[in-house]
Phi, psi and omega in degrees: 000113169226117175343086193236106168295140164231111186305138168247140140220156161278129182286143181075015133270161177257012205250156159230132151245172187239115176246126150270130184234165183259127224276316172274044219237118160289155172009290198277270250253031155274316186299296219269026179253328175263336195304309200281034169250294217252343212256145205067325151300282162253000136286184193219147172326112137317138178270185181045176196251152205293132181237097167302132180246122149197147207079044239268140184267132159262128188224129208328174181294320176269059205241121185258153251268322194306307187309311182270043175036040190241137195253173189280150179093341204284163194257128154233165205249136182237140194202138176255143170240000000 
């Protein structure tokens, strides 16, 4: 378990953020870690459920940030389907 910052933003903001996340940290709870910055603040609830994109790529929920090689800094996309 290691700390990693990563730029993030949710499509249809305009903000890119800087999150910190956990190296054994899955999808879901990479998604709902940039998510609790903008939804409700400069989004409105989203429907469907949160999908992260990098590189991109969809990359499944139980996917933990290590498995999917994403390193510090690198950028992903939270997107709803």
């Amino acid at each position: 378990m290691a700390a990693l910052p990563v730029q993030a933003a949710v499509r249809g903001d305009f903000v890119v953020l800087l999150v910190l996340v956990d190296t054994e940290d899955t999808m879901d709870q990479v998604a709902e870690k940039v998510a609790r910055h903008v939804i409700d603040r400069r989004l409105p609830p989203q429907g469907g459920r949160p999908v992260v994109r990098v590189n991109g790529q969809d990359l499944p929920p139980g996917t933990t940030v290590a498995q999917a090689g994403i390193g510090p800094m690198q950028f992903i996309e939270v997107r709803y389907e």
